[in-house]
Structure formats: structure tokens, C-alpha cells
N, C-alpha and C positions, 0 to 999 in steps of 0.2 A: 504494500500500500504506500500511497504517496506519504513522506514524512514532512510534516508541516510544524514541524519546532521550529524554536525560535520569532525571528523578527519575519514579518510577511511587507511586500514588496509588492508595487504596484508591475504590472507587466513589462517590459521593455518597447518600447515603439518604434521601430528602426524605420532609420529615413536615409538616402544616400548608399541604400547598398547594391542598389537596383543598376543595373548595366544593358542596355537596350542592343541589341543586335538582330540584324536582318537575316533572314532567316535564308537557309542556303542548303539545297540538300540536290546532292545527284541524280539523274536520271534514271529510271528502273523500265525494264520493260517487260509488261506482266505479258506471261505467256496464256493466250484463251482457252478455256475448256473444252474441251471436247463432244460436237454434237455429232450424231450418226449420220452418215449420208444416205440420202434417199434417191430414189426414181423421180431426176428430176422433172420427165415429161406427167408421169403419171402423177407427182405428188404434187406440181406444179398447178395442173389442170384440174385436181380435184379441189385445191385452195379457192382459184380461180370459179369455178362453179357456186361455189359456197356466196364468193364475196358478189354473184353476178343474181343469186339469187334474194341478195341483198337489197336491190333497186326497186322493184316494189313493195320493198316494207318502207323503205325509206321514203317513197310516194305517198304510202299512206299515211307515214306520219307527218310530212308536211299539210298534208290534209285536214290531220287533225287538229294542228297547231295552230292551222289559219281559223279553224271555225271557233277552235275556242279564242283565240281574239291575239292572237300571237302578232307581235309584228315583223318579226325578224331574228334572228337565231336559231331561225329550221335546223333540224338535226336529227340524229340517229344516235343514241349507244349502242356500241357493238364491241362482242365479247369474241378476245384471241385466248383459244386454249393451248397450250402446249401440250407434248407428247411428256408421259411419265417419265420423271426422274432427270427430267430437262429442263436447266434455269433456263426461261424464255428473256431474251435480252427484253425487256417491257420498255426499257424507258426509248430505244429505238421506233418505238410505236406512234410515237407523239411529233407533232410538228405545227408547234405553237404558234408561227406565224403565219399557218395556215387555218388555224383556229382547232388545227385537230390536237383534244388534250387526251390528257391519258388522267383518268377520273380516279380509279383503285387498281389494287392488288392484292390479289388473295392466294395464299398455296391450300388446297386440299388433293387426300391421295395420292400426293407427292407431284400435283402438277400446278401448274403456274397460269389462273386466270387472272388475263387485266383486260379492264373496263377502259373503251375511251370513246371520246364523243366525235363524231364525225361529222362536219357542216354538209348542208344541202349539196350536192355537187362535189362533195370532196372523196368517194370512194375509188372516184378514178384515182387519185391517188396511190392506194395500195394495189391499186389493176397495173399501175404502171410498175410497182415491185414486183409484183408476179411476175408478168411479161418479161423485164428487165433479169429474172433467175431463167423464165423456161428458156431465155435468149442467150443465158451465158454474156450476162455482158462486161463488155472491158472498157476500158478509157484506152484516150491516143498512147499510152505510156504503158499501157498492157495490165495493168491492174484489174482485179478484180472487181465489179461495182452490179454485183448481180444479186447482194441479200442475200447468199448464200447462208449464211449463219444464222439468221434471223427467221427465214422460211422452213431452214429444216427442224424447226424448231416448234412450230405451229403445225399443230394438230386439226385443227377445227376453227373457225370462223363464222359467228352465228349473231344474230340482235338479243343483245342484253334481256334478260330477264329479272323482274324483282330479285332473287335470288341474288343475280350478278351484280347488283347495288346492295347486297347485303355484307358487311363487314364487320360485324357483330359479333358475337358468339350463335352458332348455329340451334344452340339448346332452347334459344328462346326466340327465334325466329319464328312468325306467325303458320301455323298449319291450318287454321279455321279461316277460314275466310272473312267469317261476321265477327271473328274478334276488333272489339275494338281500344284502342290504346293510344299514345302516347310514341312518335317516331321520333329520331332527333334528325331533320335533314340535313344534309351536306350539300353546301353549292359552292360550285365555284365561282371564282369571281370574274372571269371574264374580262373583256376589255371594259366595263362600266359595270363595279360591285352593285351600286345602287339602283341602277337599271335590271340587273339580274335579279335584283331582292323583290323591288316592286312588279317584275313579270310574273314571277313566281306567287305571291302574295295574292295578284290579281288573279290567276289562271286557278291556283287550288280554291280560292273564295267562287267561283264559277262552278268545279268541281263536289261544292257541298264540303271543302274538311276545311278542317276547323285548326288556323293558324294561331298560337300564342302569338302575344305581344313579345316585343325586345330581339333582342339575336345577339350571334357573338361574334366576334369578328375574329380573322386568323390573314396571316400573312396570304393564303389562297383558297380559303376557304369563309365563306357563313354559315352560322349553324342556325337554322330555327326550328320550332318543333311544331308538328302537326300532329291534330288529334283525327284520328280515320280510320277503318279496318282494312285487315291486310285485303279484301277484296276492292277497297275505293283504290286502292293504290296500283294494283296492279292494272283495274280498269284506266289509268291517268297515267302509264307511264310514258305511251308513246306522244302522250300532249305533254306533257313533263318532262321534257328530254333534257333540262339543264339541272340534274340533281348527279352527285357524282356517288354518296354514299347514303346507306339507310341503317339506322341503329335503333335500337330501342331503348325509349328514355327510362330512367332510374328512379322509383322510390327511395326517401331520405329509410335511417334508422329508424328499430327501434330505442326507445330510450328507459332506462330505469323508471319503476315507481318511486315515489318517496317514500320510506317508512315511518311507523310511529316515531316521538322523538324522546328521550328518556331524561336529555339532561335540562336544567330550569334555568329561568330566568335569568337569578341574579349569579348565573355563571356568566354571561354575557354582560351585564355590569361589570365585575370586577375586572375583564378584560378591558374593556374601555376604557376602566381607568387606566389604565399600565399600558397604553398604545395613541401612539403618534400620527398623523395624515398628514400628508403635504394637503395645500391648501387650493383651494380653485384654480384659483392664478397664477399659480408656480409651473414653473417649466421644467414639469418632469415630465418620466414617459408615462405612456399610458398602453394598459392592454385593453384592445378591443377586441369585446367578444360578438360574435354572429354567432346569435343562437336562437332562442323562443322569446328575446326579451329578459331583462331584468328588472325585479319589485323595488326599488332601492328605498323603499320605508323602511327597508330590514336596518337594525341600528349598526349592527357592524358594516353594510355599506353605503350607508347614507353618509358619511364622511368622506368616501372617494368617488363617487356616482351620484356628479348634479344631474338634474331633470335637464341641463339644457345639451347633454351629452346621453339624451336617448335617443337612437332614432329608428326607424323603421322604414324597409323596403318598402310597405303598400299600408297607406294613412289608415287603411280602413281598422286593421289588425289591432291600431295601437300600439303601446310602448312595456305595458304588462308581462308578465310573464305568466300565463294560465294552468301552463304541466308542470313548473318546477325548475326545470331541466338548466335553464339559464342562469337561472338565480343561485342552484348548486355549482355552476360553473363560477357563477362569479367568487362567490366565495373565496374556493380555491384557488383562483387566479390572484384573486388579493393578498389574503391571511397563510393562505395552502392549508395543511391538514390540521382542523383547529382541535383536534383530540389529542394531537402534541401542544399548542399552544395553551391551550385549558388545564394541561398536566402539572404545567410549572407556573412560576408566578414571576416569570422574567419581563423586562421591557420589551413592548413590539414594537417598534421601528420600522413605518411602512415608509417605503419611499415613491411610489407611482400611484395613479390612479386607473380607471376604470372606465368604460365605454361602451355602450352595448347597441347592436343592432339587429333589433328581429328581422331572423332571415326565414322564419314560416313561425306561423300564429301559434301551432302549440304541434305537439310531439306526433307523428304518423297523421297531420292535419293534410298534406298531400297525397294520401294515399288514392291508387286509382284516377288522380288528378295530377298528375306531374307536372312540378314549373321545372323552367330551364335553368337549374340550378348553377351554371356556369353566369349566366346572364343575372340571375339575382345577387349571385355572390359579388359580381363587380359592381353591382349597383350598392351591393350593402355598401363595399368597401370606399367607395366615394362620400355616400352621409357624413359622415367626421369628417370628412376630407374638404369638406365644402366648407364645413362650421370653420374647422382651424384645419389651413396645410401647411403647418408649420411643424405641429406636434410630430415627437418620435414614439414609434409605434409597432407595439406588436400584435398583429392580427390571430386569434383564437378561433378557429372552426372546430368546432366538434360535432357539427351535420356530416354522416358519410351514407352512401348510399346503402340500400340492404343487400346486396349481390356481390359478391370481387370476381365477374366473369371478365373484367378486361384483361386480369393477371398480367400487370404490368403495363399494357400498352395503353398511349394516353387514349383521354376519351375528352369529351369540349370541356366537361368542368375541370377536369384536372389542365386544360392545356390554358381555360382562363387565370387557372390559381397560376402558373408560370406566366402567365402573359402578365398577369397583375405584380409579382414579385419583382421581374424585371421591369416593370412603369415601357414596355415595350411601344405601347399608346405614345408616349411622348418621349421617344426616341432614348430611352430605357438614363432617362437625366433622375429619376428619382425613385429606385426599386425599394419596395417593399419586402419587411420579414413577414411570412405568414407559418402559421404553426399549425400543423392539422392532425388530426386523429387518425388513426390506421384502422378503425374500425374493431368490431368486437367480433369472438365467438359469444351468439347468443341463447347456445342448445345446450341444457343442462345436458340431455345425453351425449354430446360431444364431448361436455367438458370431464366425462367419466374417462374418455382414451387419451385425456394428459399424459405426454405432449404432441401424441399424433396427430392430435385435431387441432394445435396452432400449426404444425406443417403442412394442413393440406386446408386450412380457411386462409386464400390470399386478402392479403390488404383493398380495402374495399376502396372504391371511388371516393375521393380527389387525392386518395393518399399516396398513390403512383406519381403524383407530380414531383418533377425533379428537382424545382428551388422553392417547395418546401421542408419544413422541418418536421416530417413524419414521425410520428410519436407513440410507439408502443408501450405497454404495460409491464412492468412486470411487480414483484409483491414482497414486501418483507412481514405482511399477518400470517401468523399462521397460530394464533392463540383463538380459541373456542370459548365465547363467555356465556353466550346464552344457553339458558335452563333447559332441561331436556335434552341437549344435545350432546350426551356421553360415545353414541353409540358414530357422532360424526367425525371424522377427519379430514381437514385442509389437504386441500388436491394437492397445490404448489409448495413444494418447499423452500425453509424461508430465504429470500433472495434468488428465487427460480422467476421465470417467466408465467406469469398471470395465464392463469387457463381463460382469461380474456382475450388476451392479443392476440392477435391477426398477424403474416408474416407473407414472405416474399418466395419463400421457398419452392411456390409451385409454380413461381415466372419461368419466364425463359431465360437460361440466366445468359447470353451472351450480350442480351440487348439491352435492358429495360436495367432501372436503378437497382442496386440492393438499398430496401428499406424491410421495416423501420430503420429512421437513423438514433435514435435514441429511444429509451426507453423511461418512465417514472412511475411511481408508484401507480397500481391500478385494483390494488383488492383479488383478495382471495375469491374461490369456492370452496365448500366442501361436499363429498358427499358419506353415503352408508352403503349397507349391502345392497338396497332398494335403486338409491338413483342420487341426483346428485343437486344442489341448492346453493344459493349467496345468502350471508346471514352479515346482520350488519356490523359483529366484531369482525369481519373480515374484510371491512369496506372504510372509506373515509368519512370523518365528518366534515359537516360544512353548512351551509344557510340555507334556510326553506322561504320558499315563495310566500308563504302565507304566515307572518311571525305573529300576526296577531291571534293565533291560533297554537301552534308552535314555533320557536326558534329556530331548530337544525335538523337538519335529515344527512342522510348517505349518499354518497356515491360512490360508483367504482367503473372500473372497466377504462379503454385509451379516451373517455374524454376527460372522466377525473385524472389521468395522466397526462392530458392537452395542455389540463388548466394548469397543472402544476408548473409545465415544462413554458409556458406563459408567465406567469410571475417570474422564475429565473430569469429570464430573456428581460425583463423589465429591470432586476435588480439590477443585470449588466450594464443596458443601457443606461441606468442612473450612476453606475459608477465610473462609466466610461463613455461620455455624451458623443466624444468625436468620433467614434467609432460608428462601419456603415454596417446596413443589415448582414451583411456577406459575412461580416467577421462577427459578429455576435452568434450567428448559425456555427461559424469555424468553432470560435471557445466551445459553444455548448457543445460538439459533437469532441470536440478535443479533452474536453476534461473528462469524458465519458470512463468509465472502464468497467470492465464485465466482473460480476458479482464470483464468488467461488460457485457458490451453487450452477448459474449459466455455464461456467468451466467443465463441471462435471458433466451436464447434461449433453453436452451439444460438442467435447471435446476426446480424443481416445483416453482413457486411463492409465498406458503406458506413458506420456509426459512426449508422445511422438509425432505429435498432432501437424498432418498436413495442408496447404496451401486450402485444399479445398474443406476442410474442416472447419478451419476460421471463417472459410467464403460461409458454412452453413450455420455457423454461429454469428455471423452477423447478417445473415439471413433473418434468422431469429429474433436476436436481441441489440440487433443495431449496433453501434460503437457502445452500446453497455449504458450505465446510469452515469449520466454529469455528477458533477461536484461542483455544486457551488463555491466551495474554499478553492479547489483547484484551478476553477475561472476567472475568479477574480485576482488569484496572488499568485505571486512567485517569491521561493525562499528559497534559501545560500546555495543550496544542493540541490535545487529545482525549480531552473527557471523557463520561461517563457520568452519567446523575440516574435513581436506583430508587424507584419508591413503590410498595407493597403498600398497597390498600384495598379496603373491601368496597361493595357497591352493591345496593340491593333493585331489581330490573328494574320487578315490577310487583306492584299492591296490587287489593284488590277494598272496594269500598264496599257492602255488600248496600244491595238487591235486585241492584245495576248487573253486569257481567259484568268481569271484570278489563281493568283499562288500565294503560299503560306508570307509572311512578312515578316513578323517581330517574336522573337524570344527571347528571356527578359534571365542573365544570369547575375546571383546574389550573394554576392562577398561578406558572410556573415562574418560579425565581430567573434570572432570562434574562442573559447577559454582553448587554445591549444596547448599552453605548457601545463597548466594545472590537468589535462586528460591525460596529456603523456606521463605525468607524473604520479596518476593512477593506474597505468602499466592494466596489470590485469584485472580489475575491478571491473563487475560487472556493471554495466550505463546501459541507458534506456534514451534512443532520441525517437520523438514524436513529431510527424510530419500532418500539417493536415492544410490542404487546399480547397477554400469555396467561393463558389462564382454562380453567375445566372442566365440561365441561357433564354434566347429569346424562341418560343414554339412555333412550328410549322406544320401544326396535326392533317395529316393525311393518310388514308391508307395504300400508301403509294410504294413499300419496299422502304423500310426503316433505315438501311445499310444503303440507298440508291443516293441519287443526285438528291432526292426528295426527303430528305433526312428531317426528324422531328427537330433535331436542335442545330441553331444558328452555328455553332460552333462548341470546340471543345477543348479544354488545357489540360495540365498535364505536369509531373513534376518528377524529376531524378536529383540524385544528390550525389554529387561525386564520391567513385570510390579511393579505396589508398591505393597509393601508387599508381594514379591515375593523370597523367595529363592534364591540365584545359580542353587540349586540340583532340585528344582522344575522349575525353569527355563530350565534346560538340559532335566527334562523329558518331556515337554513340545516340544520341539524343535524334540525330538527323534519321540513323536506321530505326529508332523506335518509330515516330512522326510519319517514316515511310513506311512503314508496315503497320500503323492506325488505318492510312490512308487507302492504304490497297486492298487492307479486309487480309494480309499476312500477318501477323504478330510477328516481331523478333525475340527470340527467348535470350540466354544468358540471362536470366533472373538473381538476383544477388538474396541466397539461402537468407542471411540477416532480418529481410523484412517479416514483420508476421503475416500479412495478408497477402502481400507480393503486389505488383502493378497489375499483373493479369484480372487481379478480383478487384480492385482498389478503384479504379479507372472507371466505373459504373457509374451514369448519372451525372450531377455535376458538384457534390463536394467528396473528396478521394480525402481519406487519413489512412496511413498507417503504422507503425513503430519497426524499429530498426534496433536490435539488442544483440550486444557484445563487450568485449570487453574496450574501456578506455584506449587504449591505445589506438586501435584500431577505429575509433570515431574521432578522432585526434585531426588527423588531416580531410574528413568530410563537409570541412564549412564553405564548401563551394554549391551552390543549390540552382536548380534551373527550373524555367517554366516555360510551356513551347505550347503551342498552339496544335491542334488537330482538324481535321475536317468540320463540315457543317452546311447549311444551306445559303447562310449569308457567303459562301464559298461559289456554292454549283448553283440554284438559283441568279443566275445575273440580273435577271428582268426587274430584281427588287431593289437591287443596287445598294446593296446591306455590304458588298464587300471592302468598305473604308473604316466600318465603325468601330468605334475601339469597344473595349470589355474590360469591367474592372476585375480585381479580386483580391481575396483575403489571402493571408499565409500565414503558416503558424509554426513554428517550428519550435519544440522543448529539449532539453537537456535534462535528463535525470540521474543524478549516483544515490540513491537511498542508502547503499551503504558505505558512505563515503563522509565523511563531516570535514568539509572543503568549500569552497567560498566561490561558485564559481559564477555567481550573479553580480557580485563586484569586479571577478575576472573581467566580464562582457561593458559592464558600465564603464569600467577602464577602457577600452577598447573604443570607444565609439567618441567623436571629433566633440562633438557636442555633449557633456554626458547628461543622462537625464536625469530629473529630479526623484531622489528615490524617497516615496514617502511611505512612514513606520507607521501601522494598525495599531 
């Protein structure tokens, strides 16, 4: 464990260490896969049939397009299948300045459908690929230019069907035709978003379905949602030929009841006394939570939650909180678990306040009615932002949806909760922290096959978004107070993982983030021989909605974990005002460390534990539980260095196509003679890098030109007896082997997680252990840039913008009683102010 004797030290802030360099890497030439050759007259001509039987479908959809009141943008979706176990080149498909786009991509059965849209007149286009393979054709220069690899690759060529606009998960894909529900559409945007929005709006209101208000906007996509059955829809598709994808929208949670409440009154007096609030008008941070509303008559928050800091998505709801569920959150977000505060009789010390925005009326009040929770959430997130945008702020969601059928891949609410983080809207000048819950297991029968039922319930929606701070559970109750209950026993043991939490374990792991990224308290179960229950010794206290009735009730499960992991994110910010959202995610995930218990669970027993064992332990339990002590301070033999900088990934030279640009290496002030002089003492350095990516949700091939994230960084730290120049070349073949979808190996044993698991998402930590010596000359540190959209997307012309981020980098000798945080302060031109706790 971290040793925190002695004198405690405010962080280090390093400025000047940063060294900018153009980014420079060789030439590779990827060799292409291998597709089978065919009969090219016979397979040429059976294409060709296909596509020729295409013109009067495509007839009659201009047909229809005109009668329902279309003015222009006649078109056809049409579906290319490829042959089994054939990656079909897709993005070849597309030739955007002819309007023809490529809408999805889907793999089933091992073969490769994509959806794309093809304007009035535009099929002679692929008539002319055809023709140009059955002809064999060459250029003046004798090159090949016959689509050769792209035809033999293509199986089938047919007009889209619902099905082929489905991108969803297949399990809840409509079979009834009269069902009716809740879709979320996908549009592209066209050469005129607004023009596509209002066609579309007009033509389904003509149609009888029934469009929600608001939409979301994405770099190439609008989402809005339509109420309809799967039979309006298929009747509309060929008058609706501008939709690229069909999903089906999401009910929120369920959420806790309240329990009876056991403790009185003037337990709540005497805290009072003994507790402090900033006051309205102070400029502290504040957590805002989106949830059912908050009651703030309650006395413990009616000190940090004025009335003119409620607000509400839709006036009608009001600012109340009717289930509870908000007002339990707030609490916690406040005070945190007032069943330890109530135990002792020490000074409270709050330093922020509190903000709430009803983001639905009261608990499963959606049900059967779904709003576009991506579009409400950003509307929540504006209301305080309108009052004061000034305040610093940590945004609380603890609405998640009830399904984790995306298992990792973004879906519109999760891609607004990144769009919102990065302030992408205004040219990402002022990103937002948001904190979100990972969702709950909420099947007592589940929670009987602890722990196999957190590794197979994924993390529910929004909590796949990549720049938030996804927030698992896990539990240090495990004491049994209520009567009756001899015959129960606490599922989790104590410091294990919450038979609450949710996990990532059933993603894919090559793509999609590992989350949770942290974990905090979230309450036990227990069960008997019978079956299994929550009982409120095994849950948090906290504040009830209705205190004129009673004071406090329970919660448990990842939002009572949200709200926790909320308050921390506010104390930081109050103790470190300059500091941006990026780096307050960093501490939080950096001071993290996994419980002994989580070690046992999810680790081998022999003490052998490989690369992919940590990858399934923080699968699980995230970077482990922060520390507050360890976020905030650094002491003699354990410190901390912060740099905030910014970095432009990539540049375009016209006519050229954009390429990588800036990598940014960091001459830390290193204790070097004090680590040499620890010889073989074992040290611990902790690396952890966070940033924001800006989203580009489609289902267009994750890994293609069409990538969710704008970009991506990245970080190596020099080895001993390494070079500079071998160091940069180094870094150049990683970078190139992001880029081409090769990994380069030579992994350095040292790290726990390794870069291969680390690199997920967009904040990477991991720790590096060995002996002093041998971390003695590692203070050379790099960050490099990787692929992304704002790369291969050109038309958006995102390839100038720069990207900030956080770094964090620690030194630890716990068993060393050595001074190596005055080493570093020596070291540095300026040195900083070190102030004593």
C-alpha cells in the first residue's frame, strides 16, 4: 500500500518539459490479402444481371419518392454481399462526389454486408466496374484498372432491405410486424444536414409515424427517433431512401426503492452542527447531477442546492424529485456515505456545491415511451450552463439504459456523452468531465452465480463512452445487522467486486474501451439456500426525498458508486482549480489500485499472472478504487509530476492526403542519482495518459477510414540503454503498426498491463515495476499520435486541430525512506511552491 507518512505535498506541475517534434516515420508497404479468383466471364455477368435487375426497383422508387412529395434526392439503397470469409474492400464502394455513400457495415456468418445509397442514375456507375473487370482493363502504362479485387469479392448485389438498415443487435430486431416501438434513425447528412432533416420529418409525418422532437447531431450522421411498427417501416423504405441505419431505442433503469428509515432526527442536527458549506456565491465546483430531480428542503442539502440551481429538461415535470432516486444521489454526491459520517463526531468540511437537472420525471416514467436520451442528456447539460458558464463542473448521470446489447460499440447516447465531454459543438474550446454509471446486475438470481454474472452483464448504455469516467461498484459491507437474518451470507467478499457491477468483459476486446474505469463503493447482497436479496446493512446511507416524513434511506448498486466517484472529482477540483477535466479523470483513474480481494478473484494464485489476466481484471474492476489521499498529495517516497499540453496529431500539405505531424517528447526532472543509489530496491512508476476524442458514430467498419474516434495518443517511456534516436525509431514502428491494423511486439515484461491492453479507449494507465536502478535512466517519456477520422475523413477538414491532454507520471519506493520529491523540486528551473497539510 501507498505509504503516506510524514509531510504531504501538493502535486508537482511540470511546465517546460515538453519538446515538440514533427512526426517522421518510413514508408511500409502493406502486402493485400488474398481473395480467390473466379470465372471472370461467368462471375462477371452474373454481378452484372443482378445490378441490371436493379433499374426497375430503382424506377419505382423514384416513383414513390415523387408522390410522397420528395423533391430531389431520388435514390436506391442497395446491399453488396461478399463471399464467406472475404473482407469485402467496402469503403471502395463509395464515391462521395458522386453522391454515392456507403451508409453501414455489418459482418454476419463470416461475410461482409454494406449498405450504400445510390442516386437516381448512378448504377451505371458500378455497370461501368463490371464491364471494366469482364474487359480486363489496363491503362496506357499496362496497369491493372479492372476491380479485380473488389468484384471477386462480391457475392451478391440486391436493394436493401429493413434488415440491411439494421445495425443493432439482431435479438431485438422487430419479427411482428404490428409491433410497435420506438426506432432511433440514422441519417446522413448529405450535402444540406438541414435539408435532409426537414425531408425526412416531412415524408414520415405523411407516412402516419410519429417523429420525436430534438435530434443529435454527429460529424455524418442525425439521429432522430420514430415511433412506428416494424410493418410502417418496411412499407416506407423505398420512399425513405435517405436513412443509413435502424436501431432500436432504449429504456432508462430500473432504480432502487427506498427503505424504511431507522435513524432520527436529531442525528441530522448534530451533524449540522459540526459541518461547513461554501456559500452561494463562492467559486467552487459544483456536481451536477441528471437524474429524477432533487427535494432540496432536505436540511443536509439545502445549504448546497439553491432553488435557482434546479433545472429541468421539460417545465412540465418540475424540479421535485417524486421516486427518490435523485435526492439519494445527491446526498452522496455531497456528504458521500453518511453512516460513516454519523459514526464519529469529526468536523465536515464541504467544499462544492450541488446542481440538479431532471432528466425524466420519476424512475421507469419512460417506459414503453422512449425519449432520445442522447438529445435530452445534452439539453440537460446546457440548463446550468446557460445560468453560469463559468462554473467548474462535474456532471453525475446515473440514468443507464436496461439492456448492454451494444457490448461496447457506441450507440447516439453514448456518442453525445463524448461529443458533450469534448464541447466538440464548439470546436472542443471547453470539454466537459462527465461521470457515469456502468449500470447494474438487477437479478437476485444472477446475483447467486457471483462472479459469473458481473462477467457476462456488459456495461449498459452511455457507459461504453470513451471520455467518460465509467464507474463500477464494488463493496467493503459485508457485516449482517438485521434481525432474522442468521441463516444469510454477503455474496461479495469484503473489498471484492459488488454483485452489482456491470463489466466489459463480454466486449470485443480489440476495439471498444476497457471499462469500468474505476470503481467505488456500491453495496453488498446477500443470499440463503432459497435465493438471494439486498438488505440495507449492506447498502449506503444517504437522504430521502420526503424528510418531512423521514430523513434517510439507502442506496446501493454503480449509481450510489457514480455519486461517490462525483464528490471526489469535486474535492479535486476544489483543490486544484487550474487543473482541466482530462486531468482530474487522469488522478482519479491514477490513484486507483485494486483491492487484495479483486487480486484474488480475477488474478492466478501462483503470483504469475499474465498480460491478459490484468487485461480481465480491469475488465472487471477498472484501475481498482481511487484514493482520495493519493490524488491529492504526494510525499518524500511518493510523488507525483502533472503536465497539461496540447498536441496537433496530424497536418495536410495540399494536394498530399493528411499524415501524422507532432509528437511531443518529455525530459522529466528524473531523481536519477537518488534511484541509482537505490540499486536494487524495488520502485513502482505509474504512467497514466487522458484525452478526448471527438465521435464519429457510424456503422461503417470501426478499424476503416470511418473510425469512431477523431484520433488517438499514445505513450512509451524510454528504456535503459536506450538511445533518443532508437527510442524515436521505436515509437515511429509502434505508430506504424497502430496505423496499418499490425501491432509491433517487443513489449517490455516490466509493464503490468502492457500497451497491447492499455491503448483501449482514450485514457491508457499503466505501472512499470522493478528494481531502482533500472528506472534510473527512464525519464525520457513520449506521446505520439495515432490514427483517426479527423485523419481519413478530409471533407471535414478536422485535420489541423490540435488535442489537448493530461499526463501523469509517479515514482514510488514504499520501501525506501529517501526524499525523492525534493530530489525532483530541485531539478526543475523554477521550483514550485511546496505546500505542508
Amino acid at each position: 500500500m501507498r505509504d503516506h507518512s510524514g509531510d504531504k505535498y501538493r502535486h508537482i506541475i511540470l511546465d517546460g518539459v515538453t519538446e515538440t517534434e514533427r512526426f517522421r516515420r518510413p514508408l511500409q508497404r502493406i502486402e493485400p490479402s488474398q481473395i480467390p479468383a473466379r470465372n471472370r466471364q461467368q462471375h462477371g455477368n452474373f454481378l452484372l444481371g443482378q445490378l441490371n435487375a436493379l433499374q426497375s426497383t430503382m424506377e419505382h422508387a423514384r416513383q414513390l419518392q415523387e408522390m410522397a412529395g420528395l423533391e430531389g434526392g431520388f435514390g436506391l439503397q442497395v446491399e453488396f454481399e461478399s463471399f464467406p470469409d472475404i473482407e469485402l474492400a467496402f469503403e471502395s464502394l463509395a464515391r462521395e462526389r458522386g453522391g454515392i455513400e456507403l451508409l453501414n457495415v455489418r459482418h454476419d456468418a463470416g461475410k461482409t454486408l454494406a449498405t450504400v445509397f445510390v442516386p437516381d442514375g448512378k448504377l451505371q456507375h458500378f455497370e461501368n466496374l463490371l464491364r471494366d473487370y469482364l474487359a480486363e482493363r489496363r491503362d496506357r502504362a499496362g496497369r491493372a484498372r479492372d476491380h479485380q479485387r473488389l468484384v471477386n469479392a462480391i457475392e451478391q448485389i440486391r436493394a436493401a432491405t429493413l434488415r440491411a438498415l439494421w445495425t443493432d443487435d439482431l435479438s431485438v430486431f422487430p419479427v411482428d410486424d404490428k409491433e410497435v416501438f420506438w426506432w432511433e434513425v440514422w441519417l446522413p447528412v448529405g450535402p444540406d444536414r438541414q435539408a435532409t432533416v426537414a425531408d425526412f420529418r416531412r415524408l414520415a409525418g405523411g407516412m402516419d409515424l410519429g417523429v420525436a422532437p430534438g435530434e443529435l447531431r454527429f460529424p455524418e450522421r442525425t439521429v432522430l427517433l420514430v415511433r412506428a411498427s416494424g410493418g410502417q417501416m418496411r412499407r416506407s423504405m423505398l420512399a425513405l431512401n435517405c436513412v443509413a441505419e435502424l436501431r432500436r431505442a432504449k429504456e432508462t433503469a430500473e432504480f432502487f426503492d427506498s427503505l424504511p428509515p431507522v435513524e432520527q432526527p436529531e442525528w441530522l442536527d448534530e451533524l449540522l452542527a459540526r459541518s461547513s458549506f461554501p456559500g452561494m456565491n463562492e467559486d467552487v465546483p459544483h456536481v451536477c447531477l441528471l437524474d429524477t430531480g432533487v427535494n432540496n428542503r432536505h436540511l443536509l442539502l439545502a445549504p448546497a442546492l439553491s432553488d435557482a440551481d434546479l433545472h429541468t429538461v421539460e417545465p412540465a415535470w418540475g424540479f421535485n424529485d417524486l421516486c427518490g432516486h435523485g435526492t439519494a444521489i445527491a446526498g452522496l454526491a455531497l456528504a458521500g456515505d453518511l453512516t460513516r459520517i454519523l459514526e464519529t463526531d469529526a468536523t465536515v468540511e464541504i467544499g462544492h456545491r450541488l446542481e440538479s437537472v431532471k432528466l425524466l420525471p420519476e424512475d421507469g416514467a419512460n417506459a414503453g415511451d422512449d425519449r432520445h436520451h442522447g438529445y435530452l442528456t445534452t439539453e440537460a447539460v446546457s440548463r446550468p450552463e446557460v445560468t453560469d458558464p463559468y462554473r467548474k463542473r462535474a456532471f453525475c448521470l446515473t440514468v443507464t439504459a436496461r439492456d448492454y446489447r451494444d457490448r461496447g460499440r457506441p450507440s447516439a447516447w453514448s456518442a453525445a456523452i463524448d461529443r458533450l465531454a469534448s464541447d466538440a459543438e464548439e470546436s472542443n474550446a471547453s470539454p466537459r468531465l462527465l461521470i457515469v454509471s456502468a449500470g447494474n446486475v438487477d437479478d437476485p438470481n444472477a446475483w447467486r452465480e457471483y462472479p459469473q454474472s458481473n462477467s457476462t452483464d456488459g456495461i449498459h448504455d452511455p457507459g461504453q463512452a470513451w471520455n467518460a469516467l465509467t464507474v463500477g461498484a464494488y463493496t467493503e459491507l459485508d457485516r449482517i445487522e438485521e434481525a432474522d437474518a442468521e441463516a444469510y451470507r454477503p455474496i461479495a467478499p469484503q473489498g471484492g467486486l459488488s454483485p452489482f457491477s456491470t463489466t466489459s468483459q463480454c466486449w470485443q476486446p480489440p476495439i471498444w474501451p476497457i471499462k469500468p474505469d474505476v470503481v467505488f463503493e456500491g453495496g453488498n447482497a446477500a443470499k440463503d439456500a432459497l435465493g438471494a436479496v439486498w438488505m440495507p446493512s449492506l447498502s449506503l446511507l444517504t437522504t430521502n426525498h420526503e424528510p418531512h416524513q423521514r430523513l434517510f434511506t439507502t442506496a446501493n448498486a454503480t449509481s450510489a458508486a457514480t455519486a461517490l466517484a462525483a464528490r471526489m472529482a469535486a474535492q479535486l477540483m476544489a483543490a486544484y482549480p487550474e487543473l482541466w477535466p482530462e486531468t482530474i479523470r487522469a488522478l482519479m483513474v491514477h490513484s486507483a489500485q485494486w483491492t487484495e480481494a479483486m487480486q484474488r478473484m480475477f488474478l492466478p494464485p501462483n503470483g504469475k499472472a499474465r498480460k491478459k489476466d490484468y487485461a480481465d481484471l480491469v475488465r472487471h474492476c477498472g484501475f481498482g478504487v481511487p484514493n482520495l489521499d493519493a490524488a491529492l498529495w504526494s510525499v518524500a517516497n511518493s510523488l507525483s509530476m502533472v503536465v497539461q499540453e496540447s498536441l496537433q496529431p496530424f497536418v495536410r500539405e495540399s494536394p498530399k492526403d493528411p499524415t501524422l505531424r507532432d509528437m511531443h517528447l518529455h525530459r522529466l526532472p528524473w531523481p536519477l542519482e537518488e534511484l541509482e543509489a537505490l540499486q536494487e530496491t524495488p520502485v513502482e512508476m505509474r504512467v497514466t495518459l487522458s484525452y478526448f476524442i471527438e465521435p464519429n458514430p457510424s456503422e461503417r467498419g470501426f478499424r476503416s477510414r470511418y473510425r469512431y474516434e477523431s484520433h488517438g495518443l499514445r505513450f512509451d517511456v524510454k528504456r535503459p540503454h536506450e538511445s533518443e534516436g532508437a527510442f524515436r525509431g521505436r515509437i515511429n514502428a509502434m505508430a506504424r503498426g497502430e496505423e496499418t491494423g499490425t501491432p509491433v511486439g517487443g513489449d517490455d515484461p516490466a509493464w503490468v498491463i502492457g500497451p497491447k491492453n492499455r491503448h483501449r479507449g482514450s485514457i491508457h494507465s499503466d505501472i512499470w515495476q522493478g528494481k531502482a536502478a533500472d528506472l534510473a535512466s527512464r525519464g525520457v517519456l513520449a506521446v505520439y499520435p495515432t490514427v483517426g477520422w479527423w485523419k481519413t475523413r478530409t471533407r471535414h477538414e478536422r485535420y489541423n486541430m490540435a488535442t489537448r491532454y493530461a499526463l501523469i507520471i509517479s515514482i514510488r519506493a514504499p520501501e525506501a525512506k529517501v526524499d525523492l520529491y525534493s530530489a525532483v523540486v530541485n531539478k526543475i528551473a523554477a521550483p514550485v511552491t511546496i505546500g505542508v497539510s
